[in-house]
PAZAPA-4460 file (N, C-alpha, C; in steps of 0.05 Angstrom, whole numbers, plus 32768, in hexadecimal, padded with zeros to 4 digits):
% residues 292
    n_x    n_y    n_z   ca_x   ca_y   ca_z    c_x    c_y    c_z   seq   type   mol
   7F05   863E   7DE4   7EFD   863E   7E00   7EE0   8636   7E03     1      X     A
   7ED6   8627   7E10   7EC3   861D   7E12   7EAA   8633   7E1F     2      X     A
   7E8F   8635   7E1E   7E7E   864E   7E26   7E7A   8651   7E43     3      X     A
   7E7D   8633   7E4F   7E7B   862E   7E66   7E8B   8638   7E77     4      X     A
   7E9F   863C   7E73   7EB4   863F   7E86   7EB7   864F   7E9D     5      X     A
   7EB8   8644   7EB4   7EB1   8656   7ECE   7EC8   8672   7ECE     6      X     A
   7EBD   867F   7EDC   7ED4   8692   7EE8   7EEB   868F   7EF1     7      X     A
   7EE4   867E   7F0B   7EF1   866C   7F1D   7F08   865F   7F0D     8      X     A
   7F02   8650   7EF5   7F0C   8641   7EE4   7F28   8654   7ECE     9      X     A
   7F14   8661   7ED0   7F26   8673   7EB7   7F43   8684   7ECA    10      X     A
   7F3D   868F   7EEB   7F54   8684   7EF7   7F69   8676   7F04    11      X     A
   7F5F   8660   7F00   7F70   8644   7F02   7F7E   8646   7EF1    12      X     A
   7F79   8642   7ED0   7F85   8652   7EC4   7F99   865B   7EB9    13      X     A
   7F93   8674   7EC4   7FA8   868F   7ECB   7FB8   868B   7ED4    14      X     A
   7FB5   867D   7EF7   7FC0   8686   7F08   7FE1   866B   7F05    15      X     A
   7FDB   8662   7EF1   7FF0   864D   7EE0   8006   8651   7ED9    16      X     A
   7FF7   866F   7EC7   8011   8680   7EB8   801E   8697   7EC3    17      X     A
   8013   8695   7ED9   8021   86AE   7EF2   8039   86A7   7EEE    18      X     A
   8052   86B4   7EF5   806C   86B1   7EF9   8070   86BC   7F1B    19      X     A
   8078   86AA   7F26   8077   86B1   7F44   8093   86BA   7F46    20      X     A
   8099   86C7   7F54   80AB   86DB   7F5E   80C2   86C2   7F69    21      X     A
   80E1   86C5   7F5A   80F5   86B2   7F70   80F5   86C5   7F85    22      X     A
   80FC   86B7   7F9C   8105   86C1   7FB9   811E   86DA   7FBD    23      X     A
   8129   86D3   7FAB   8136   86F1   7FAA   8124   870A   7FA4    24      X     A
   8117   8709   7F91   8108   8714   7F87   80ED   8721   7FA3    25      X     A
   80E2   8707   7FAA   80D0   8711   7FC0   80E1   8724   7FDD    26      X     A
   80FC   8710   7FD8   8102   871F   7FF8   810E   873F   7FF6    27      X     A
   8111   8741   7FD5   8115   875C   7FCF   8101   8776   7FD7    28      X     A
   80EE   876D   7FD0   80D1   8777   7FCB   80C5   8775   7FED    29      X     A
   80D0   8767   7FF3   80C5   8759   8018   80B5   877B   8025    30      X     A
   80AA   877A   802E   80A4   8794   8042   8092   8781   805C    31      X     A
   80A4   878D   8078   8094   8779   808F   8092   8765   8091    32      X     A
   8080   875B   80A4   8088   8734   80AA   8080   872D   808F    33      X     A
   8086   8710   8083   807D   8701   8066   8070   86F3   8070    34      X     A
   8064   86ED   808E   8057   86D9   8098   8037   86C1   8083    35      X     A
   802A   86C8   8073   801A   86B8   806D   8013   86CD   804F    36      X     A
   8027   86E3   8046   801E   86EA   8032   8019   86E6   801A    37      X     A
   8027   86D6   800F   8029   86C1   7FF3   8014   86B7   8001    38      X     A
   8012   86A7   8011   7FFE   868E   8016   7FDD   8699   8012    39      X     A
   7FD7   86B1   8017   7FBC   86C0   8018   7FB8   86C6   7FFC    40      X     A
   7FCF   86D5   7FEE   7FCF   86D5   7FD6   7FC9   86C2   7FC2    41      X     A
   7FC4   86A4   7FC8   7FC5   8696   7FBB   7FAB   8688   7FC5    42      X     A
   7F9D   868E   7FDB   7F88   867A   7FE2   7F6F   8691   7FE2    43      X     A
   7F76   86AB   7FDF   7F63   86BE   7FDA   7F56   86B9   7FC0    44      X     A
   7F67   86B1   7FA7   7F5C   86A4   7F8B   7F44   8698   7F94    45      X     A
   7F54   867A   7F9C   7F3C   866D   7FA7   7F2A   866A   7FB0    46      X     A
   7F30   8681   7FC3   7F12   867F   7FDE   7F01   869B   7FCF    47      X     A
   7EF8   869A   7FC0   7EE5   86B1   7FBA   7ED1   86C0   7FD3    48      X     A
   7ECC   86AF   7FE1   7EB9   86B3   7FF9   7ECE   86C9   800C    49      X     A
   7EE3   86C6   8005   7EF3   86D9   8020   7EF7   86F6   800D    50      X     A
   7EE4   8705   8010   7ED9   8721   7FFD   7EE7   8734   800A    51      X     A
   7EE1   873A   8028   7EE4   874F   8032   7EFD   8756   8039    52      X     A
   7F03   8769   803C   7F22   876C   8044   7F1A   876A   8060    53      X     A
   7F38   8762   806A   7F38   8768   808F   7F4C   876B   8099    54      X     A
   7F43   8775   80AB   7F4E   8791   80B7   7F66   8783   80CD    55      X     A
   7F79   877E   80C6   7F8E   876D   80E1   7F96   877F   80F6    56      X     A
   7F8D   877F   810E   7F9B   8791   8121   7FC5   8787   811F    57      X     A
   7FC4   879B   8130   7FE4   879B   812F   7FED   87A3   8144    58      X     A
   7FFD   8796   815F   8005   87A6   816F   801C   87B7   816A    59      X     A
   8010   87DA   8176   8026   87EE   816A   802E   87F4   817F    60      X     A
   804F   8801   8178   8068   8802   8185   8065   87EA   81A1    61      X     A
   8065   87D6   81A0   8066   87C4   81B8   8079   87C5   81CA    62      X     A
   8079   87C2   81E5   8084   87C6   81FE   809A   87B0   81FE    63      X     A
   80B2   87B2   8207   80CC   879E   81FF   80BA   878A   8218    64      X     A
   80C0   876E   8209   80BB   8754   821A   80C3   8750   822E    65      X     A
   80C3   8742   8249   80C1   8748   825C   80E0   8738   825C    66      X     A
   80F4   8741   826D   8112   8729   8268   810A   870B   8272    67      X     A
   8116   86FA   8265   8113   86E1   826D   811E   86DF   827B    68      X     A
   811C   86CB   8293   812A   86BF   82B3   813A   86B5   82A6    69      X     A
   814C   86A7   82C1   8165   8692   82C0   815C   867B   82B0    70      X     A
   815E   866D   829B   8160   865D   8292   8149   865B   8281    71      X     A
   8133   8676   827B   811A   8669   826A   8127   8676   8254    72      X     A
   811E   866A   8239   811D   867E   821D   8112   868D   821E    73      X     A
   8122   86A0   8205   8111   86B4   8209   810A   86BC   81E7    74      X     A
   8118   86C3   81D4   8110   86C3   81B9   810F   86B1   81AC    75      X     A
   8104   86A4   819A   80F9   868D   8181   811A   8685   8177    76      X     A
   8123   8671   817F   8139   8673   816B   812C   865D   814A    77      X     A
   813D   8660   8139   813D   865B   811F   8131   8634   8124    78      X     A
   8147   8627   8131   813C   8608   8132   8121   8603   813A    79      X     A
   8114   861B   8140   80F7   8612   814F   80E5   8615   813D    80      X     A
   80E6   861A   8124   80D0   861D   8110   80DB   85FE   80F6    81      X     A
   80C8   85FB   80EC   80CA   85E8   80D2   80DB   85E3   80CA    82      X     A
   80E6   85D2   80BC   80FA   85D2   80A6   80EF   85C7   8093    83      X     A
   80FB   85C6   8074   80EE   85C7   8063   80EC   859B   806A    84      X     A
   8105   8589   8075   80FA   8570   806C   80DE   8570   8083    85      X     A
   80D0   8583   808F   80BF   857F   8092   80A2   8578   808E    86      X     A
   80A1   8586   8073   808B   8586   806A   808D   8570   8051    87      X     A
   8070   8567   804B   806C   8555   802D   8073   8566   801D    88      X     A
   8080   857D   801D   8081   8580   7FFB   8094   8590   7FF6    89      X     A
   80AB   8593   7FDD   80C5   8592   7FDC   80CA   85B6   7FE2    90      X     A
   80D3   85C5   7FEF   80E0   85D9   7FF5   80FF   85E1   7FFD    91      X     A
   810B   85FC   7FEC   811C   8602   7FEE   812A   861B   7FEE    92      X     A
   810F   8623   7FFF   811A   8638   8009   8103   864E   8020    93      X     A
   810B   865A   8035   8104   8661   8049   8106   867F   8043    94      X     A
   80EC   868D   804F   80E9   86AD   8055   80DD   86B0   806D    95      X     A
   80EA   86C5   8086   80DF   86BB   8096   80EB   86E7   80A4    96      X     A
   80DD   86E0   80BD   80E4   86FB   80C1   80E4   86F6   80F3    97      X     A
   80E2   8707   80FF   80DF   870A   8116   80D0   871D   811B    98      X     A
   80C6   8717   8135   80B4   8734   8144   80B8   8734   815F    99      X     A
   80A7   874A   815F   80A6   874C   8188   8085   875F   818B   100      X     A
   8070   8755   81A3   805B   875F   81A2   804A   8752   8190   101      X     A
   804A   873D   8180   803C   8740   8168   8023   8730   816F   102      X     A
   8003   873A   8165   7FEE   8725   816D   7FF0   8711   815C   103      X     A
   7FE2   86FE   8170   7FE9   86DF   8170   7FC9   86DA   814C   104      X     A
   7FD4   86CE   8138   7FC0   86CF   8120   7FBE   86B3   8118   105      X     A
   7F9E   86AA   8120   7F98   8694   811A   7F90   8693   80F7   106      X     A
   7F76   86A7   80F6   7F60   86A3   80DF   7F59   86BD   80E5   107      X     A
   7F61   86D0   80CF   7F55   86E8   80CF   7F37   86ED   80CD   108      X     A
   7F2F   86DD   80B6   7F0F   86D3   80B0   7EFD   86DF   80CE   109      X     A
   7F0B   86B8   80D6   7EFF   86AE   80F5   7EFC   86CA   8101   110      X     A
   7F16   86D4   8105   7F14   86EB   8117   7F02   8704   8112   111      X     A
   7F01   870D   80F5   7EE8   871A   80F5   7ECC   8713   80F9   112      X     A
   7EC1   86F8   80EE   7EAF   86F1   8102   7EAA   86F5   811E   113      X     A
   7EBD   86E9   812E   7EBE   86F5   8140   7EBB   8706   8155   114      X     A
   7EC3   8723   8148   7EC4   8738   8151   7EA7   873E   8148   115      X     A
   7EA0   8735   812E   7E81   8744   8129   7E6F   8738   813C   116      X     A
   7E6B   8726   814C   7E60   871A   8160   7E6E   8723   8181   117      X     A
   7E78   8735   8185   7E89   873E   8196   7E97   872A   81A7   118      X     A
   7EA3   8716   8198   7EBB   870F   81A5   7ED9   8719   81A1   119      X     A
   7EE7   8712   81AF   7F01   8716   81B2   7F07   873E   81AD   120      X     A
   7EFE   8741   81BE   7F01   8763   81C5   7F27   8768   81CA   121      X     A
   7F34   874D   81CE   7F4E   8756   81CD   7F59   8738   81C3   122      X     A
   7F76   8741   81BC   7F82   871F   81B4   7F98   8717   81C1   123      X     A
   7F9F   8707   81C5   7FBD   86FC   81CE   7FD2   8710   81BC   124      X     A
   7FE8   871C   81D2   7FFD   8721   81C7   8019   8716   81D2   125      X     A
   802D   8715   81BA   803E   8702   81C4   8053   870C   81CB   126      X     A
   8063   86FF   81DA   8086   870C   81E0   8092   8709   81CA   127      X     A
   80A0   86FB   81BD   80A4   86F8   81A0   809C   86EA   8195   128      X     A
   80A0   86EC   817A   8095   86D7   8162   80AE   86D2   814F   129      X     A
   80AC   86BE   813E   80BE   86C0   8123   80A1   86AE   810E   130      X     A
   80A6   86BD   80FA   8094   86B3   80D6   80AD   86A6   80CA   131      X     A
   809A   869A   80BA   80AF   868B   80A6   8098   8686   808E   132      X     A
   80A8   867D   8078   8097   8678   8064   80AB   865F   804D   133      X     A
   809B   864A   804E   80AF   8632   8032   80A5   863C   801F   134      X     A
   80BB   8636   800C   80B1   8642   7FF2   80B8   8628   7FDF   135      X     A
   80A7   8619   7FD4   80A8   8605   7FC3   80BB   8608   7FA8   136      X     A
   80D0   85EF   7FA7   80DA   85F0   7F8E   80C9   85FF   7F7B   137      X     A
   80D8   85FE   7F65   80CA   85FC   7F4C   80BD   85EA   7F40   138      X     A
   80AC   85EF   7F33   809F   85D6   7F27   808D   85E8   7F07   139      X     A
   8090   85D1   7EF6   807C   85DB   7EDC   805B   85CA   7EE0   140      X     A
   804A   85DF   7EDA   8036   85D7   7EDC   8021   85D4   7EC0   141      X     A
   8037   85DB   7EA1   801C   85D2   7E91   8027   85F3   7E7F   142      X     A
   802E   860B   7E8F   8036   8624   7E7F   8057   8629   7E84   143      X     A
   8055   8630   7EA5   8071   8639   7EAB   807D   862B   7EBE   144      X     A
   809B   862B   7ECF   809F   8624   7EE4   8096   8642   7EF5   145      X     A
   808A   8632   7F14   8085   8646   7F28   8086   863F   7F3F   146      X     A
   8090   864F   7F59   8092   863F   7F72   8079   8655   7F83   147      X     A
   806E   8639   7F8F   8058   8641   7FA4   8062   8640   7FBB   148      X     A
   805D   864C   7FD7   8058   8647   7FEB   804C   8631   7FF7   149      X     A
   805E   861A   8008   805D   860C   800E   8042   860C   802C   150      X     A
   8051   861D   8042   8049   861C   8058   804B   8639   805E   151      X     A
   803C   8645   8073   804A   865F   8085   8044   8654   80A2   152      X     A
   8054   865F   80B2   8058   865D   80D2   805A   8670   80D9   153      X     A
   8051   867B   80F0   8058   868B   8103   8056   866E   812C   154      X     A
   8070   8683   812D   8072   8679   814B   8075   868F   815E   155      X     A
   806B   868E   8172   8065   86A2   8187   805A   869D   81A4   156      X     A
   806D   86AA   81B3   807C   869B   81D5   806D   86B2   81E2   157      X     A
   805B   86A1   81F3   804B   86B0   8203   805C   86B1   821D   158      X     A
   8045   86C7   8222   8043   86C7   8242   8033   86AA   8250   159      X     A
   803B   86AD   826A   802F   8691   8276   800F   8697   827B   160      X     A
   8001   867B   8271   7FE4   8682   826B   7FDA   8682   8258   161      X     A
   7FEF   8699   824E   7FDF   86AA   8228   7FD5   868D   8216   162      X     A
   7FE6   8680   8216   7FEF   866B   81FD   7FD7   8657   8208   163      X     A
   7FC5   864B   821D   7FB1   8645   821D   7F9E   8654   8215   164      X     A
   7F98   8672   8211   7F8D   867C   8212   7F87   867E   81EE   165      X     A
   7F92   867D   81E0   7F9E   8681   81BE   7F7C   8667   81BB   166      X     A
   7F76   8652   81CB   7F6C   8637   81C6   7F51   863E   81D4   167      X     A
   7F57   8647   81E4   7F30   864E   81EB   7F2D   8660   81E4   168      X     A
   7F39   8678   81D3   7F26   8688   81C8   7F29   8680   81B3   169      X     A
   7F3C   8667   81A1   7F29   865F   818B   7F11   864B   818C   170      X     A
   7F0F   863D   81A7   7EF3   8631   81AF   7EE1   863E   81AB   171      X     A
   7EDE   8656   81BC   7ECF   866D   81B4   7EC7   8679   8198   172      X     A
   7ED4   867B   8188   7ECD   8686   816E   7EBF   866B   815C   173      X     A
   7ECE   8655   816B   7EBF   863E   814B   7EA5   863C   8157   174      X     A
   7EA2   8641   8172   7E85   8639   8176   7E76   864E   8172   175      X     A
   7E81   8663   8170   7E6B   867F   816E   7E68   8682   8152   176      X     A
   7E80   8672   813E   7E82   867C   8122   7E7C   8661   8114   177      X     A
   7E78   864F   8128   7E6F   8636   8110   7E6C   863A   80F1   178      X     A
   7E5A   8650   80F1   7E4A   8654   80D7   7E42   8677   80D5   179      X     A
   7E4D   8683   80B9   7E52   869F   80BD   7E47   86A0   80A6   180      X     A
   7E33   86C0   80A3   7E2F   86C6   807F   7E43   86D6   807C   181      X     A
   7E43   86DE   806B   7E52   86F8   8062   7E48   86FB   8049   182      X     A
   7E49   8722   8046   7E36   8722   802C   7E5A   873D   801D   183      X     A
   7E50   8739   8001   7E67   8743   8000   7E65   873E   7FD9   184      X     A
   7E7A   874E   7FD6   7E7E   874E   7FB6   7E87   8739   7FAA   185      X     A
   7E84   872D   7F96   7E9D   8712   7F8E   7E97   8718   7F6A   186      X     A
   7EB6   8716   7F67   7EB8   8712   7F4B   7EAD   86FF   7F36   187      X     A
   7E98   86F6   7F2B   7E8E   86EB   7F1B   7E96   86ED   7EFB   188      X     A
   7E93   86D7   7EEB   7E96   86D0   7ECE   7E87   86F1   7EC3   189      X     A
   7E73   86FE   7EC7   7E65   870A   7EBE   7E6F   872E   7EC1   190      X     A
   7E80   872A   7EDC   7E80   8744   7EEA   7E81   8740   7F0D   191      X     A
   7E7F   8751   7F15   7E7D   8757   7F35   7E5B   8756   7F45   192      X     A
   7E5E   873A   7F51   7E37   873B   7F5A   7E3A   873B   7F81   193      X     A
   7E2B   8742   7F82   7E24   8745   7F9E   7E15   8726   7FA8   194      X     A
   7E23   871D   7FBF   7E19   86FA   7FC8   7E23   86FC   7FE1   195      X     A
   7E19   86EF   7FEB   7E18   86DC   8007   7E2A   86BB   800A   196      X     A
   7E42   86C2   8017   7E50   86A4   801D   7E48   86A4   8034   197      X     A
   7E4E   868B   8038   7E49   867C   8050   7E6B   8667   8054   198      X     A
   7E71   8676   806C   7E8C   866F   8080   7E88   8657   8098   199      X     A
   7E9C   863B   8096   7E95   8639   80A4   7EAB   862C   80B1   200      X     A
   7EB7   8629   80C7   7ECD   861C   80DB   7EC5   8609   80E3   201      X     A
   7EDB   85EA   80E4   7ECE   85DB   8105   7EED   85CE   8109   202      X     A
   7EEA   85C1   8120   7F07   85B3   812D   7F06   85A2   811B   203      X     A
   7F0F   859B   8105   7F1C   857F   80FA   7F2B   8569   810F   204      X     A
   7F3E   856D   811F   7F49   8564   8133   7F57   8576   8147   205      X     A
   7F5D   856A   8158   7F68   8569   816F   7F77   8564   8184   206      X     A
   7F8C   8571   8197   7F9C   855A   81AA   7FB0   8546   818D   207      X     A
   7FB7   8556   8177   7FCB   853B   816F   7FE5   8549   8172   208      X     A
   7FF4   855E   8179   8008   8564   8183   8015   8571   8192   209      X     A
   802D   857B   819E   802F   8584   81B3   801B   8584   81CB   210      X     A
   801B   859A   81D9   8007   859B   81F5   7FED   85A4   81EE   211      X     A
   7FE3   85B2   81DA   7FCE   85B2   81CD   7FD0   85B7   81AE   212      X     A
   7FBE   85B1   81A3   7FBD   85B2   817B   7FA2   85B6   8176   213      X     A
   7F9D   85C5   8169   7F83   85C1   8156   7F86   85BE   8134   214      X     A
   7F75   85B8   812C   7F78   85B3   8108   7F59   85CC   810A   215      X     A
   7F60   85DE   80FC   7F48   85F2   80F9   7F40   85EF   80DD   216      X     A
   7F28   85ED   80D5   7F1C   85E2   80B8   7F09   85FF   80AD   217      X     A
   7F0F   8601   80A0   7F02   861D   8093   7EFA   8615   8075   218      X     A
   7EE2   8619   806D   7ED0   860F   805D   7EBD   8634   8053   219      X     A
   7EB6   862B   8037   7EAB   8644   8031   7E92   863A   8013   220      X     A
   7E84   8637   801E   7E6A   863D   8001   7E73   8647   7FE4   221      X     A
   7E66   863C   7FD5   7E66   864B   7FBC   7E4A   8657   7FBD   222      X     A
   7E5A   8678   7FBC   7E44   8688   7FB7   7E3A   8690   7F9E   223      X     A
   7E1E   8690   7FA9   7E04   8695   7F94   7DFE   86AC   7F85   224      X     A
   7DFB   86B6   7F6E   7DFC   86D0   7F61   7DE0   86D3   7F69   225      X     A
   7DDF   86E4   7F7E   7DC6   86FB   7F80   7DAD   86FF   7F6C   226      X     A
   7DB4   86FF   7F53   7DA4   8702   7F45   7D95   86E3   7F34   227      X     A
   7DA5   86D6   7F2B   7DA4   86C3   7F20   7D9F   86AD   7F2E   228      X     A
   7DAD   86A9   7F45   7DAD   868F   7F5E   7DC1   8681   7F58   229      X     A
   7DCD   8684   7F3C   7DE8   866C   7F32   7DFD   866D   7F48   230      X     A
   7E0C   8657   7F50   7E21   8663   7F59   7E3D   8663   7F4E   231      X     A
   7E40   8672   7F60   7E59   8682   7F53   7E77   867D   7F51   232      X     A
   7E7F   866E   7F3D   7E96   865A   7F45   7E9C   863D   7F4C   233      X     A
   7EAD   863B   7F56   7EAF   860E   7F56   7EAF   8610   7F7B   234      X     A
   7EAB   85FE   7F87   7EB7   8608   7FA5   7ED2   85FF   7FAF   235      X     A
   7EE0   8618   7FBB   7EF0   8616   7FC2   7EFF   8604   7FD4   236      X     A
   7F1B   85F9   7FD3   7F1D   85DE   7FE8   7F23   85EC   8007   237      X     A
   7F1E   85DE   8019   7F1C   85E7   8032   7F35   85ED   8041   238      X     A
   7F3A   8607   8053   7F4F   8613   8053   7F54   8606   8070   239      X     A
   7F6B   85FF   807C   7F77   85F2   8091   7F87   8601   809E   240      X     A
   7F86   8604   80BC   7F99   860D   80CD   7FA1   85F9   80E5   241      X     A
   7FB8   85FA   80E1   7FC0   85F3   80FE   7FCA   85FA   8111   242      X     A
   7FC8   85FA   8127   7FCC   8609   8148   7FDC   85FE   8159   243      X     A
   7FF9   8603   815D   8002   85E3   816D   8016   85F4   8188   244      X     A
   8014   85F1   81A6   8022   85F3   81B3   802D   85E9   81C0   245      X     A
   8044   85E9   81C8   805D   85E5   81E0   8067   85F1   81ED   246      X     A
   8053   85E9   820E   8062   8600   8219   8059   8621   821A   247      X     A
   8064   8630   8217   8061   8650   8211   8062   8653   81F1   248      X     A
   8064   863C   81DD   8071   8644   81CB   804C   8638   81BD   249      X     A
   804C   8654   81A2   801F   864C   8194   8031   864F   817B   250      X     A
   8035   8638   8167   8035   863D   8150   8019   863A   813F   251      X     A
   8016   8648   8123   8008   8651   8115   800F   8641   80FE   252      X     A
   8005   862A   80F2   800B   861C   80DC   7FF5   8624   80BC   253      X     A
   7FF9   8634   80A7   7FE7   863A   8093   7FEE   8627   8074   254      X     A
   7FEB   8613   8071   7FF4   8607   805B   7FF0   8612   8045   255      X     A
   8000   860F   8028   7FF9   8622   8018   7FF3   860E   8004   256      X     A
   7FF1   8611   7FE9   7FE3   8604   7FD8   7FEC   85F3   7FD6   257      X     A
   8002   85E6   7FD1   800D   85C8   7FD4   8006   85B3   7FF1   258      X     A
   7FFE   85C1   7FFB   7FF6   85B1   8016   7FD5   85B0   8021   259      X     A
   7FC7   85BE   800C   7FB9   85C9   8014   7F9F   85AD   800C   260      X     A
   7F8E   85A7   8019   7F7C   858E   800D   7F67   8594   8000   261      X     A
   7F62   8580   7FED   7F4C   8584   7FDD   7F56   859B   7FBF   262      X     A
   7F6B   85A4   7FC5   7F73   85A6   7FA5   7F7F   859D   7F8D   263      X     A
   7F6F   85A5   7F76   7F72   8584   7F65   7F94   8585   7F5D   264      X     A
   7F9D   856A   7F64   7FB4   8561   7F60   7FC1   8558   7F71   265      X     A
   7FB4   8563   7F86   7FC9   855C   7FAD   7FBF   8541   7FB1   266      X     A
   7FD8   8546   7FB8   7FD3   8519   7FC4   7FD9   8524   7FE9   267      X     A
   7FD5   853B   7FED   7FD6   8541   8012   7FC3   8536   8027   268      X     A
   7FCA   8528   8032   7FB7   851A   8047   7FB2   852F   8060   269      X     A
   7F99   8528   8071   7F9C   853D   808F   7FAF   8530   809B   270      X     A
   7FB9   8515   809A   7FC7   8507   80A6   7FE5   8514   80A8   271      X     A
   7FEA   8518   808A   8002   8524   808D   8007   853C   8091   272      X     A
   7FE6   8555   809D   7FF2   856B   80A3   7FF6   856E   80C0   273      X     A
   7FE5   855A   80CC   7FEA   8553   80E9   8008   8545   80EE   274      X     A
   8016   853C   80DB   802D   852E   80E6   803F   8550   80DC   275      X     A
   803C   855D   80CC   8042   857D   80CB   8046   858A   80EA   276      X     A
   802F   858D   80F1   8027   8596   810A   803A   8589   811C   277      X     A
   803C   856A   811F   804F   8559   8133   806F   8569   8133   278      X     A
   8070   856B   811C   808B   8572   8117   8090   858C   8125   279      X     A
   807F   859D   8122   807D   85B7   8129   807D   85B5   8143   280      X     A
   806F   85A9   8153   8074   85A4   8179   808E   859D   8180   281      X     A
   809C   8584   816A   80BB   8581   8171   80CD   8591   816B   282      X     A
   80C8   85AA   8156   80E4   85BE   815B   80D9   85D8   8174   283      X     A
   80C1   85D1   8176   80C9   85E9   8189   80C6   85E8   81A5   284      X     A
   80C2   85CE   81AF   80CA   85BB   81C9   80E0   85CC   81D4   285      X     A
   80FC   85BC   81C5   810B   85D0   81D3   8117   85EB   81DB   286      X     A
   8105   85F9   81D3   8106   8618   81D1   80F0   8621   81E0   287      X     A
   80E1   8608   81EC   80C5   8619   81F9   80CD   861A   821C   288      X     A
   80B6   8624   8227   80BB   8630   8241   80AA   8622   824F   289      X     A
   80A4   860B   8262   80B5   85F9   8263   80BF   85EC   8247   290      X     A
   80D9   85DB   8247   80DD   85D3   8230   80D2   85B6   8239   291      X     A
   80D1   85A1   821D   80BC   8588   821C   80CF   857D   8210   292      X     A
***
């Protein structure tokens, strides 16, 4: 092993010879929505800068949704979310769950920023939602075969209004949160040092699907060891969200490591996570309120 060898490095790694759980296996073990769990699990490695835990509100015991009129939808049905020939990269198989009440979750991060600047004192809540999660073939990477998480979604059918509303208060946060410290513990080659990252969001794009879209770009420093000034680790590749509505209907797009850009080996364009996103405005067109 060479003397150099980062931290960072030495779980890359690792994280090789993990044996990931088959889908039986996870949906055994399942507890609550599976909405973006694998996917955090796997980009928390990466993002060393995202230290702190946070705190997700949750709406408890929620009030039954209001009945839908003559002719609008009213729950998510199954055709309105992804399918696997959706995406660039091969999946075969789906975990996915339903809700009612549930807050609308862009960027947990974002959102604690946020709040530490006193925005968003409350959030969008929705009439229903459905999660889902792809789970990537198998593939050998060099130790074992292992399947990653492709994508997670959440979709969730507002009230009339709300679902504009999901888009100016993330106007609100990228401009208040452009640029965030956070000071916080991080695991280092050496031990556990105390540092300062620096967070930062901006619109990558815009307006490319459905009635509104955003591409949310989330970026994070390699932090500095406190004592030394070295920093700490390789930097991490930049984390992507997408935002896309139709209608009453705000999906939540989180790509996971196969989709994800700037990690070495991905041939993923933004091009093709925006034509992701396209896709995502056409299944749930007809399920939204007006439908498109």
């Amino acid at each position: 092993m060479r003397d150099d060898v980062t931290f960072v490095e030495l779980m890359h790694r690792d994280l090789r010879e993990v044996r990931w759980r088959e889908p039986a296996e996870i949906r055994a073990r399942a507890r609550g929505r599976s909405r973006r769990t694998a996917v955090t699990a796997a980009a928390a490695v990466l993002v060393l800068a995202s230290v702190s835990a946070v705190v997700v509100d949750r709406a408890v015991a929620p009030a039954p949704p209001p009945a839908a009129t003559a002719g609008e939808h009213a729950e998510i049905p199954a055709e309105a979310m992804l399918a696997p020939a959706d995406v660039p990269a091969k999946s075969d198989e789906r975990l996915g769950d339903t809700g009612l009440g549930e807050r609308v979750r862009v960027d947990d991060v974002l959102r604690t920023c946020g709040q530490e600047r006193g925005l968003l004192k409350d959030q969008v809540v929705s009439r229903y939602s459905r999660s889902q999660t792809l789970i990537g073939t198998a593939t050998a990477d060099g130790f074992a075969p292992y399947r990653r998480p492709v994508v997670s979604q959440d979709v969730y059918r507002l009230e009339a209004g709300a679902a504009g509303r999901v888009f100016a208060d993330l106007d609100r946060l990228v401009a208040a949160c452009a640029t965030w410290q956070q000071v916080g513990p991080v695991q280092a080659e050496q031990g556990t040092v105390t540092t300062t990252v620096v967070h930062r969001w901006t619109v990558a794009a815009s307006d490319f699907a459905g009635d509104q879209a955003v591409l949310l770009r989330h970026t994070v420093s390699v932090p500095p060891d406190g004592t030394t000034g070295k920093p700490v680790g390789i930097p991490p590749p930049p984390e992507d969200t997408l935002v896309v509505r139709a209608g009453d209907l705000v999906t939540v797009l989180v790509p996971g490591e196969p989709l994800r850009l700037g990690v070495p080996g991905n041939t993923v364009t933004e091009a093709q996570l925006l034509d992701v996103a396209r896709a995502a405005a056409r299944r749930m067109c007809p399920a939204a309120n007006p439908g498109c």
